[in-house]
N, C-alpha and C positions, 0 to 999 in steps of 0.2 A: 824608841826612846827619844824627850826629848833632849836635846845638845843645845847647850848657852854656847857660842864662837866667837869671842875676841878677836876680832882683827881677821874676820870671815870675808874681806875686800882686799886684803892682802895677796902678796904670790902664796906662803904656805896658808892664808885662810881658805883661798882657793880651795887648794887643792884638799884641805882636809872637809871642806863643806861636797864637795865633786862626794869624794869617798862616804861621808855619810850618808847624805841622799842617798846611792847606790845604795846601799845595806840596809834603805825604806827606813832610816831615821830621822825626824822631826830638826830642821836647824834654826834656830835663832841667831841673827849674827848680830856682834853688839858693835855698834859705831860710833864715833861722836858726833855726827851729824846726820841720821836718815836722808836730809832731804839735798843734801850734795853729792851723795855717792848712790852707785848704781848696783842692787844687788850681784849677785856674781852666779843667777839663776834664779828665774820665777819663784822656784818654792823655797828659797829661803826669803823668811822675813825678816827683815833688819829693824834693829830696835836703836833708841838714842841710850849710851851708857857712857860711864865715863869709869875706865881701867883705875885711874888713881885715886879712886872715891871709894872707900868702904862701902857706901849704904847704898851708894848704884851701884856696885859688884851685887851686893847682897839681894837688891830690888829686880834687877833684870834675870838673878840667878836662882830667884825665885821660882820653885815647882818645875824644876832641871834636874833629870839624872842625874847631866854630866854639864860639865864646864873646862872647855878647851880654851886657852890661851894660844892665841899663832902672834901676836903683837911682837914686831920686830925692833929690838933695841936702837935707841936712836942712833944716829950718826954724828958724833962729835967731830966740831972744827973751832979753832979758834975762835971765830967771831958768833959765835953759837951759846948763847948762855939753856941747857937742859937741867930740869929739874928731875933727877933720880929719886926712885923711891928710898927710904931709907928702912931698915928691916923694921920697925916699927910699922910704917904704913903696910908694907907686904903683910905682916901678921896679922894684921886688924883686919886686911881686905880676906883673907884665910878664914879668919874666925868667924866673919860675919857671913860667908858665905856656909860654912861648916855650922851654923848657927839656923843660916833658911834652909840648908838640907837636912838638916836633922830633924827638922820641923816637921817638912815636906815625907819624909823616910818613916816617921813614927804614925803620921796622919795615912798613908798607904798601906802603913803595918809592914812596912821594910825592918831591917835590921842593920841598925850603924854601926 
C-alpha cells in the first residue's frame, strides 16, 4: 500500500514510517523542505508538502491509499506568534484530499 506521512521526520513519524515499512508498505513522507532534513530510512521518500495548504495536501496525497498525519501541535510561548488552522482550512484540506482519493479509488475500480 502506498502511505502519504506527515511529519514522517518526526519522533511519532518515525516510528509510524519503522512500522510500515515492516508490513512491506510503500512510505512517502511529506516535509516542508526535502533538502534540509534527512530521511528517517533509505526507502522512505520524502517529498516537499505543505500541511496547511489544501492543494499540497491534495497534490502529494495524490494516488495514496492512506494519508497518515504524525505532525506534532506547536509549542506555544509568549513571545511565539503561531498560526492555527481554523476549521475551515482543516475541511478544505479533507475535502481535497477525499476529492484525489475518490478520484484515485474510482480510477482502480475501488469503492468509496
Amino acid at each position: 500500500m502506498k502511505l502519504v506521512l506527515f511529519g514522517a521526520t518526526g519522533n511519532v513519524g518515525q516510528r509510524v514510517a519503522a512500522e510500515a515499512l515492516r508490513r512491506g508498505h510503500e512510505v512517502i513522507g511529506v516535509v516542508r523542505d526535502a533538502a534540509v532534513v534527512e530521511s528517517p530510512d533509505p526507502r522512505v521518500r520524502l517529498v516537499k508538502g505543505d500541511a496547511t495548504n489544501a492543494e499540497s495536501v491534495a497534490d502529494v496525497a495524490r494516488g495514496a491509499e492512506a494519508v497518515v498525519s504524525a505532525i506534532s501541535p506547536p509549542i506555544l510561548t509568549e513571545n511565539l506568534e503561531v498560526s492555527l488552522h481554523t476549521p475551515e482550512e482543516t475541511l478544505a484540506s479533507i475535502e481535497a484530499i477525499g476529492s484525489a482519493t475518490e478520484r484515485t479509488s474510482r480510477r482502480n475500480g475501488w469503492r468509496t
